[in-house]
ZAVEXDREN-989605 format. One record per residue (C-alpha): residue number from 1; residue in one letter; x, y, z. Coordinates in Angstrom, 1 decimal. Each point is the difference from the previous one (the first is absolute). Example, Ala and Ser with C-alpha at 12.3 -4.5 7.8 and 13.67 -1.06 7.14 Angstrom:
# residues 2
i = 1, aa = A, east = 12.3, north = -4.5, up = 7.8
i = 2, aa = S, east = 1.4, north = 3.4, up = -0.7
END
This chain:
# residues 258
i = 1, aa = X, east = 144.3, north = 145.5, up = 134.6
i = 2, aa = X, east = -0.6, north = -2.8, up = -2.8
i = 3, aa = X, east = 2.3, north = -1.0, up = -2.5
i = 4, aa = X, east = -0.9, north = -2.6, up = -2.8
i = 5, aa = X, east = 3.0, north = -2.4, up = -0.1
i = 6, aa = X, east = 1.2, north = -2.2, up = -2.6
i = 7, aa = X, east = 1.9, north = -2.7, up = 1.4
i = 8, aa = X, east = 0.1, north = -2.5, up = -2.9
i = 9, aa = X, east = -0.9, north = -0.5, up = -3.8
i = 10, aa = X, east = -3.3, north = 0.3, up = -0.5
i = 11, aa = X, east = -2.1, north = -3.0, up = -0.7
i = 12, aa = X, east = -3.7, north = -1.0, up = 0.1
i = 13, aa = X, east = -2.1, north = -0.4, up = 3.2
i = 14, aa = X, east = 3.0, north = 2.4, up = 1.5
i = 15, aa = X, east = -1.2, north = 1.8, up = 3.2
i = 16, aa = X, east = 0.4, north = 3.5, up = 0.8
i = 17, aa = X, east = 2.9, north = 1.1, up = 2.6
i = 18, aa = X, east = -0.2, north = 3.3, up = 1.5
i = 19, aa = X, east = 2.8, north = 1.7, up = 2.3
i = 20, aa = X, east = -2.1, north = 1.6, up = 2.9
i = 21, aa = X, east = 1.3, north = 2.5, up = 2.8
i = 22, aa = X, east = -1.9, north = 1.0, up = 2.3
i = 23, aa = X, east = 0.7, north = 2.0, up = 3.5
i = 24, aa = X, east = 0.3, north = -1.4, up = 3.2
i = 25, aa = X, east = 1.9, north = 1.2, up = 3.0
i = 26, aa = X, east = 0.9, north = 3.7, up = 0.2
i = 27, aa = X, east = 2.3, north = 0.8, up = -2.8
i = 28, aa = X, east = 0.1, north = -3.8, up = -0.6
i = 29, aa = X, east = -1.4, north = -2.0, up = -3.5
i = 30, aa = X, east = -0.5, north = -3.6, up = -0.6
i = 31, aa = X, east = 0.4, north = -1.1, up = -3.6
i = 32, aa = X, east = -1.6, north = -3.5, up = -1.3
i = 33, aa = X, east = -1.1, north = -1.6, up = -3.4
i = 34, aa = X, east = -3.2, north = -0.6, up = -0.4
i = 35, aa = X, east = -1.7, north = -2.9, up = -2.7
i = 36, aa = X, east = -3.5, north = 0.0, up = -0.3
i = 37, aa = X, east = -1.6, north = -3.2, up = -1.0
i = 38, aa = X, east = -2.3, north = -0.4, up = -3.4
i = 39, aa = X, east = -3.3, north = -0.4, up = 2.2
i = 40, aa = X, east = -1.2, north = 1.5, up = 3.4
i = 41, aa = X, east = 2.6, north = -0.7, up = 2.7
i = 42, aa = X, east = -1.5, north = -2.8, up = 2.6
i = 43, aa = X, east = 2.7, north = 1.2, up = 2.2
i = 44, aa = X, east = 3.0, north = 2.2, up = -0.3
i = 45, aa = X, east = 3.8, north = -1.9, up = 1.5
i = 46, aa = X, east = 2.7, north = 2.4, up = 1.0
i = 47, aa = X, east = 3.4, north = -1.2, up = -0.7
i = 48, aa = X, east = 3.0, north = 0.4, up = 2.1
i = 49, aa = X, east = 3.7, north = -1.6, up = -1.7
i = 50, aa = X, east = 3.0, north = -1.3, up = 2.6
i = 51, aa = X, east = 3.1, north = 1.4, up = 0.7
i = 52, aa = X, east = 0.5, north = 3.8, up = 0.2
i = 53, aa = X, east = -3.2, north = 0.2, up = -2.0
i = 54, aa = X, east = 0.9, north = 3.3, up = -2.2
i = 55, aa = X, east = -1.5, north = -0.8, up = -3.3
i = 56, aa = X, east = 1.2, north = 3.4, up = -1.3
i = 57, aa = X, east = -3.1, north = 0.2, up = -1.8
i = 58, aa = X, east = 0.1, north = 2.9, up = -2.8
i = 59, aa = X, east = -2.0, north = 0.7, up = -3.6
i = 60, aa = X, east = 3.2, north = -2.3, up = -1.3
i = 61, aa = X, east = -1.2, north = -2.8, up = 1.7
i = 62, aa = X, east = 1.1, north = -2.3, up = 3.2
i = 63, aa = X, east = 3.8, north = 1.0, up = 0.9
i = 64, aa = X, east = 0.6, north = -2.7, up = 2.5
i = 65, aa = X, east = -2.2, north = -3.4, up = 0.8
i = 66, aa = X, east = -1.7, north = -1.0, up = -3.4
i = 67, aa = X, east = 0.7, north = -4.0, up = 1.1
i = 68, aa = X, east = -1.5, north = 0.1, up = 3.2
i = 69, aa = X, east = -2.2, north = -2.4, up = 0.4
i = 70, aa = X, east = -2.8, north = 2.7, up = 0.6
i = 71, aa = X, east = 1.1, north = 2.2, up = -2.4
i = 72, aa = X, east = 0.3, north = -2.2, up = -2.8
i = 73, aa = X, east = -3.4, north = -1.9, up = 0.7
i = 74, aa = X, east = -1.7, north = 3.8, up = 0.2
i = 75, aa = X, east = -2.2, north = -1.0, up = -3.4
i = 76, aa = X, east = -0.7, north = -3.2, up = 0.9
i = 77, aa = X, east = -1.5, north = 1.2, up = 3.2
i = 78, aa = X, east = -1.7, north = 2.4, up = -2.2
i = 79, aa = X, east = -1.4, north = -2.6, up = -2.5
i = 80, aa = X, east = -1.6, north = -1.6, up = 3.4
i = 81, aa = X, east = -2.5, north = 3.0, up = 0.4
i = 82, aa = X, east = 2.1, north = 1.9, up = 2.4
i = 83, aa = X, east = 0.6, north = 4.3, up = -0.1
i = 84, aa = X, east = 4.0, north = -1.0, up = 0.4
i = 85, aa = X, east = 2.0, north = 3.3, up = 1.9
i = 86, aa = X, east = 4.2, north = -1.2, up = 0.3
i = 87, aa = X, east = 1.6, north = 2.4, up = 2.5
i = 88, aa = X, east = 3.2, north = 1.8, up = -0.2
i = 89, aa = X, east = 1.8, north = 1.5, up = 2.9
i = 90, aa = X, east = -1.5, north = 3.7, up = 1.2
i = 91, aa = X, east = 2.1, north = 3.2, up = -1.3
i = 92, aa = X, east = 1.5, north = 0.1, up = 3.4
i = 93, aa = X, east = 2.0, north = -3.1, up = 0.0
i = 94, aa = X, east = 2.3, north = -0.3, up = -3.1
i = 95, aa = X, east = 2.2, north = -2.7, up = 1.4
i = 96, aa = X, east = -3.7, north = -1.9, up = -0.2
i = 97, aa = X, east = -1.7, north = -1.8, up = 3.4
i = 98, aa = X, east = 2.5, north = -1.5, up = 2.2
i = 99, aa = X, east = -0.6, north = 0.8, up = 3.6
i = 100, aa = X, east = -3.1, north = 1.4, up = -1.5
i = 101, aa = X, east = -2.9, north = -2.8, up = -1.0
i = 102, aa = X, east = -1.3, north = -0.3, up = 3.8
i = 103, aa = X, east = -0.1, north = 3.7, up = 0.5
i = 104, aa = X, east = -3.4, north = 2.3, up = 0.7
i = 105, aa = X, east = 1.2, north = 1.8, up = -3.0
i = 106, aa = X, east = 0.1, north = -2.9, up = -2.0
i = 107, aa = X, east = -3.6, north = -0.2, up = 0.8
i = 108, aa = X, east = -0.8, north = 3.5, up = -0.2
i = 109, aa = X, east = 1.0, north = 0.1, up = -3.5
i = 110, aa = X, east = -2.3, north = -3.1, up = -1.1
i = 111, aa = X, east = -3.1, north = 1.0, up = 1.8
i = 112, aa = X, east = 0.2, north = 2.7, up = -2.7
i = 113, aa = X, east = 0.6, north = -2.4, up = -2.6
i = 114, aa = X, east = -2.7, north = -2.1, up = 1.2
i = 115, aa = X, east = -2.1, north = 3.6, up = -0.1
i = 116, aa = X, east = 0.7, north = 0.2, up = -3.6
i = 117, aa = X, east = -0.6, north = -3.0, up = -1.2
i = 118, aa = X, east = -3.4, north = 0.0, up = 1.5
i = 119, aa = X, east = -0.8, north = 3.0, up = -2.0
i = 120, aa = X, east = 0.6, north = -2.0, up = -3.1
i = 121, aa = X, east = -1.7, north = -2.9, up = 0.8
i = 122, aa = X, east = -2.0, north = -0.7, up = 3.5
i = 123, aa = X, east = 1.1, north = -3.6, up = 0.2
i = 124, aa = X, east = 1.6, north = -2.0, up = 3.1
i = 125, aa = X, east = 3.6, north = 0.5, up = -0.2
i = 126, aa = X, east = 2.7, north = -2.4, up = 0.9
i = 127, aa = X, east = 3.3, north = 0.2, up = 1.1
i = 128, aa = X, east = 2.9, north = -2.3, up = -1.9
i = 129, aa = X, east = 3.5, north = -0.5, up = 1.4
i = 130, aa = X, east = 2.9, north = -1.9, up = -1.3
i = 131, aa = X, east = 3.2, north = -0.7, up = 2.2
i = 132, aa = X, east = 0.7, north = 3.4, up = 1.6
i = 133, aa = X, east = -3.1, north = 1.2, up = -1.6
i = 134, aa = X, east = -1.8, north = -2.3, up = 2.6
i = 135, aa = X, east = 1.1, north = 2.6, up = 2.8
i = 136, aa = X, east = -1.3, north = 2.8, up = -1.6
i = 137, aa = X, east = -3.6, north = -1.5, up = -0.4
i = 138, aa = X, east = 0.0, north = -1.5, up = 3.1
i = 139, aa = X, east = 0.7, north = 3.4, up = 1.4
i = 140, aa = X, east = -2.3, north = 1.8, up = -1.8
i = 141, aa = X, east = -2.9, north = -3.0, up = 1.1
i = 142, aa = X, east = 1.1, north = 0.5, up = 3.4
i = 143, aa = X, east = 0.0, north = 3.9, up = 0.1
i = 144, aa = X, east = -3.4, north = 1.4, up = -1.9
i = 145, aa = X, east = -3.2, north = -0.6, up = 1.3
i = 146, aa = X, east = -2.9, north = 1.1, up = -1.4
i = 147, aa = X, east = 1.7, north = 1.3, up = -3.2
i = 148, aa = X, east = 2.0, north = -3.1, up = 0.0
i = 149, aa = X, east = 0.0, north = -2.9, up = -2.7
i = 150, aa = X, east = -2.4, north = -3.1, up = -0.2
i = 151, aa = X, east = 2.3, north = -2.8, up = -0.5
i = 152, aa = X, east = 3.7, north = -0.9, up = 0.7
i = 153, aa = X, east = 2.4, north = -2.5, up = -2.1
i = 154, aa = X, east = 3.4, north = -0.7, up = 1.1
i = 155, aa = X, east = 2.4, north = -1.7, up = -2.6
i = 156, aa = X, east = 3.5, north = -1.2, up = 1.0
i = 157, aa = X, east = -0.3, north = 1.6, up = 2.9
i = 158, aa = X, east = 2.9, north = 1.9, up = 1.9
i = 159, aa = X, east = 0.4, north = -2.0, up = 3.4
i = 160, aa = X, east = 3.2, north = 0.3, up = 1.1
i = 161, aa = X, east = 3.0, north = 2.7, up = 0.7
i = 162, aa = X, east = 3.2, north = -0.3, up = -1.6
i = 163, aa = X, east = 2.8, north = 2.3, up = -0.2
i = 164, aa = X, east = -1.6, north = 1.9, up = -3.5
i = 165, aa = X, east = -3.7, north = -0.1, up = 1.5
i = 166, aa = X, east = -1.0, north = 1.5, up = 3.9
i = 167, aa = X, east = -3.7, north = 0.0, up = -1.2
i = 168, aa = X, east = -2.1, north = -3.0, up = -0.5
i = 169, aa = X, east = -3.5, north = -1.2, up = 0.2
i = 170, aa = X, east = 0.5, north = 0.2, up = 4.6
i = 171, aa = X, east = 1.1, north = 3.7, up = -0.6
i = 172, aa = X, east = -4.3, north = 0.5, up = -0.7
i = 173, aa = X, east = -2.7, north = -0.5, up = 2.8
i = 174, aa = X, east = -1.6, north = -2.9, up = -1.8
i = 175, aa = X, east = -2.7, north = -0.2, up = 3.1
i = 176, aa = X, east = -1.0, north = 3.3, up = -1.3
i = 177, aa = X, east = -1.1, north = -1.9, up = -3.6
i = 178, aa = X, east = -3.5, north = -0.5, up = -0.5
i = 179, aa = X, east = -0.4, north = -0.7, up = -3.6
i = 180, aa = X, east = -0.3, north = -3.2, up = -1.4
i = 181, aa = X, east = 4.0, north = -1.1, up = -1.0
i = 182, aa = X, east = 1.2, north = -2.4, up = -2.6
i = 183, aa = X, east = 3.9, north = -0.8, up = 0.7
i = 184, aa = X, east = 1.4, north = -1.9, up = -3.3
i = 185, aa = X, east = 3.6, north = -1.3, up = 0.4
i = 186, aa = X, east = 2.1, north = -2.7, up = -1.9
i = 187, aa = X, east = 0.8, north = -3.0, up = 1.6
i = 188, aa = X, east = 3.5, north = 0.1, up = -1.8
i = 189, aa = X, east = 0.7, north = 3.7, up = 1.0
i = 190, aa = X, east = 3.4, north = -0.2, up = 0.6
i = 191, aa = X, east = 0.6, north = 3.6, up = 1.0
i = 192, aa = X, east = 1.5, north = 0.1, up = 3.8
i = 193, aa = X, east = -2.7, north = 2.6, up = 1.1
i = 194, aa = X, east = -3.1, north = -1.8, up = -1.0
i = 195, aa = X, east = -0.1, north = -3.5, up = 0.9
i = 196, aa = X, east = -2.8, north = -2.2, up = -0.6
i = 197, aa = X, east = -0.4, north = -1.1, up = 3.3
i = 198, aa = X, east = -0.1, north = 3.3, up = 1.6
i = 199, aa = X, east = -3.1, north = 0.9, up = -2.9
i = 200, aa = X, east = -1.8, north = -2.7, up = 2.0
i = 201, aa = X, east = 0.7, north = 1.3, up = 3.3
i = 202, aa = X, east = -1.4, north = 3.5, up = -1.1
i = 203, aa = X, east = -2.9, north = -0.9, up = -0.5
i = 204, aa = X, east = -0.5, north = -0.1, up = 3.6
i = 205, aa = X, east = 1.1, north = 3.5, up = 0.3
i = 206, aa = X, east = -3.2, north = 0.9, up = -1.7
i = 207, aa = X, east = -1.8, north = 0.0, up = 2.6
i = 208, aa = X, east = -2.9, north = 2.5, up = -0.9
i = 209, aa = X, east = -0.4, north = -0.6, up = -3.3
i = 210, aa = X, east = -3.7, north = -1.9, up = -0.7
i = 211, aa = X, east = 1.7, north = -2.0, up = -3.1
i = 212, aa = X, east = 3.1, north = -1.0, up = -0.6
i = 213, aa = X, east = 1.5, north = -2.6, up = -2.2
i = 214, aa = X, east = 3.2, north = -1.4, up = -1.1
i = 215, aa = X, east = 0.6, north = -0.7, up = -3.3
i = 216, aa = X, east = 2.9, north = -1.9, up = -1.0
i = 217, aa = X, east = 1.9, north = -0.3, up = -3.2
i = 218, aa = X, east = 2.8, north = -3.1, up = -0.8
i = 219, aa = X, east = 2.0, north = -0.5, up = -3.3
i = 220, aa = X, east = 0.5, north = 3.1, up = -2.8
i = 221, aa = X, east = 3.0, north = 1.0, up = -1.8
i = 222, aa = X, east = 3.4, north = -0.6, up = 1.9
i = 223, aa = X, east = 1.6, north = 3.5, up = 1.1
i = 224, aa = X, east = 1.9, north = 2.1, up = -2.3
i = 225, aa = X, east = 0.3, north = 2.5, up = 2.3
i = 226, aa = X, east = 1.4, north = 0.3, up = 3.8
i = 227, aa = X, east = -2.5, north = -2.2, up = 2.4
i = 228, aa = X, east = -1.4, north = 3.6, up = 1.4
i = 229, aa = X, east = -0.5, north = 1.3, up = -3.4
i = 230, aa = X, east = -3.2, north = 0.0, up = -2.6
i = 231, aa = X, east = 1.8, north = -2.6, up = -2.6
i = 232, aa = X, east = -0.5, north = -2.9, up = 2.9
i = 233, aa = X, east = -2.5, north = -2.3, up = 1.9
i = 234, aa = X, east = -0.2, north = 3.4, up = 2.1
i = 235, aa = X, east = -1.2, north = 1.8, up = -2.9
i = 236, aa = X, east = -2.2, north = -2.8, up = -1.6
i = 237, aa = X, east = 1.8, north = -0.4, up = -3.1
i = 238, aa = X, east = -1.9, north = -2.1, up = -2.4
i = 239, aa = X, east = -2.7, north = 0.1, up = 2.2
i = 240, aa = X, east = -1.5, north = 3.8, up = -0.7
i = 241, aa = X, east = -3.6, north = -1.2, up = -1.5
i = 242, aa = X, east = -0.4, north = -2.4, up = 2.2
i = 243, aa = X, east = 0.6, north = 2.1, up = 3.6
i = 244, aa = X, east = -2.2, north = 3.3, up = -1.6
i = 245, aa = X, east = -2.5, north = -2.6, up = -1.1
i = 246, aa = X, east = -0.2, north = -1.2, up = 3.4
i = 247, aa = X, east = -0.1, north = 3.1, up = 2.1
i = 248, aa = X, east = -2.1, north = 1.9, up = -2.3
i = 249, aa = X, east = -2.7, north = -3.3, up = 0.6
i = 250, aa = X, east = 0.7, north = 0.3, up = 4.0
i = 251, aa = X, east = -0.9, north = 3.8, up = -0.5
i = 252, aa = X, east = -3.1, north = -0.4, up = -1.6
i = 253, aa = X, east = -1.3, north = -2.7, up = 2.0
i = 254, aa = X, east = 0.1, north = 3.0, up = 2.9
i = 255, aa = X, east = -1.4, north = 3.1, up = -2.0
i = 256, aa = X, east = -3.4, north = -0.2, up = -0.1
i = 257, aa = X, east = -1.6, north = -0.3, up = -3.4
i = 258, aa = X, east = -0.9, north = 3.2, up = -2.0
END
């Protein structure tokens, strides 16, 4: 199912949005929004939001999420040469991805995805979390093989339980990763489940992966938000350009030329 969406005035250069549902599981369908770029894709991202992740996508536009860091970058990544595919929480789980994002269902439903967007364009696709987001790409890195993604990046990265999060990064065989990563993490985070420090140890976790980097971010606009929330060093606030700009030139040092 595609649905041309309108999610803001429309101005010149504007890219296209389109609602896409497709099936997955039995009796199960994954919605997404998909933003094609003005040129051939060098690669396509998929984009996975933080917290319960339900961006109650519909032809009206995004119900839930629209400052995410993710979701609100979604043209700049776009504007970079990138197929861009932000995904919403499967028909199955309304209350969104808690308890969910390390699942083989969760990974079930993207291979399909990553089916799809193949069939649009054959490029190497990559995976993009932010915060609890992190999980779900991690997971899905971990999980598919052969129809698996090419590339992993990690932002503000989901490291440690609390009593409103049980799954983190450690809930996902990272041994099992063996795509180049990228883990990008603010040095000011001050959200109680994503320390800098432990970004640093993580990168040890990665075991299998034959690149990985850390990229690391310092100053911005001060939080306007909760530390855990998009409107902080956590979300990158004043630093959106930046942070795309930088891991849209990690990805394309990786994907070979076209």
């Amino acid at each position: 199912v595609v649905v041309l969406l309108t999610l803001s005035a429309p101005c010149v250069n504007a890219l296209e949005e389109e609602l896409r549902t497709i099936p997955t599981r039995p009796g199960v369908t994954q919605p997404f929004l998909l933003i094609r770029p003005n040129d051939k894709p060098v690669a396509t991202v998929i984009l996975f939001a933080g917290a319960h992740g339900r961006l109650a996508l519909s032809p009206q536009g995004i119900g839930w999420g629209s400052s995410n860091f993710l979701v609100r970058n979604r043209e700049r990544f776009a504007r970079e040469g990138f197929l861009v595919a932000v995904i919403d929480a499967p028909s199955d789980r309304p209350q969104g991805l808690w308890n969910f994002r390390a699942s083989t269902d969760h990974a079930e439903d993207i291979k399909y995805v990553i089916v799809e967007l193949k069939k649009i364009v054959n490029v190497p696709v990559w995976l993009v979390g932010t915060s609890m987001g992190t999980v779900s790409a991690a997971n899905v890195a971990a999980r598919l093989k052969d129809s698996g993604p090419d590339g992993l990046v990690l932002t503000s990265t989901i490291m440690r339980e609390s009593r409103q999060v049980s799954e983190t990064i450690y809930s996902v065989r990272l041994k099992d990763i063996r795509v180049p990563t990228l883990v990008v993490h603010h040095k000011q985070d001050e959200c109680v489940v994503t320390p800098y420090e432990l970004a640093v140890a993580l990168m040890r976790s990665l075991k299998q992966a034959p690149q990985k980097d850390l990229l690391t971010f310092t100053g911005g606009d001060l939080s306007v938000s909760d530390p855990c929330e998009e409107m902080s060093y956590h979300g990158f606030l004043g630093l959106d350009a930046e942070v795309v700009s930088a891991i849209a030139s990690w990805i394309k040092s990786i994907v070979p030329p076209k």
